[in-house]
C-alpha positions, 0 to 999 in steps of 0.5 A, spaced: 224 345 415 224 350 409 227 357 411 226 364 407 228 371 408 224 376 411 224 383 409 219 389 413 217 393 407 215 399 414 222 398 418 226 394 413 227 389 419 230 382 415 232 376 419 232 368 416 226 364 418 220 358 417 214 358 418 210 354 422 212 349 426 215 342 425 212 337 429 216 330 431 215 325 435 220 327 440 221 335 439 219 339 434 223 346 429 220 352 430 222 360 428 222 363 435 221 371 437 225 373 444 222 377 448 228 381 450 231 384 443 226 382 439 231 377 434 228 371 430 232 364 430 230 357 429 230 352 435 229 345 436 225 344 443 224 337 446 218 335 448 215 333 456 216 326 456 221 325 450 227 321 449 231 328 451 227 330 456 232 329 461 236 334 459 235 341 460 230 344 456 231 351 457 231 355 451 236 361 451 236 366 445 241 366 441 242 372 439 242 376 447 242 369 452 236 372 454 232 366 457 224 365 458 223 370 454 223 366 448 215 364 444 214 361 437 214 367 432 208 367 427 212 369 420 206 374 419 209 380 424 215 384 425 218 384 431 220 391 431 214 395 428 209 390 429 206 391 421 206 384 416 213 381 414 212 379 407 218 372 406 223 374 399 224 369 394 226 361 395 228 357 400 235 359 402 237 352 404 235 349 397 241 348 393 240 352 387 240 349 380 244 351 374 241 353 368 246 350 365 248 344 364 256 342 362 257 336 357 263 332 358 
């Protein structure tokens, strides 16, 4: 799942994370927003009847380890000022590509 800078142009609140979610046979990737101190960061969450649904599947942010406050986070809203958030630049997992190229 791609995941990009996102910069506030209001609050000039930055934070890394995806958009949308990516859904798998047995949990699925998202960028989730907590409730308590307002932080973006990505989880992966087992679904009902996975094969990882015995094990406890209680999100707890990792920022504050704050729990049941945490909900799937739009990328289109800041979490502090409520204004649009605009993503900056490439994906900040790819591997980068030189421009140039060494001759041996």
């Amino acid at each position: 799942m791609p995941r990009y800078q996102f910069k506030c142009g209001s609050c000039k609140y930055e934070c890394i994370g995806s958009i949308g979610v990516e859904q798998g046979i047995h949990s699925f990737k998202a960028s989730m927003l907590c409730g308590e101190c307002k932080e973006i960061n990505n989880y992966t969450v087992s679904r009902k009847g996975g094969i990882d649904d015995k094990i406890e599947n209680e999100s707890i942010c990792k920022s504050c380890g704050a729990y049941k406050h945490l909900k799937i986070w739009d990328g289109l809203t800041c979490p502090k000022c409520t204004n649009p958030i605009r993503a900056i630049g490439y994906d900040v997992d790819a591997t980068k590509s030189s421009r140039f190229k060494w001759r041996v």
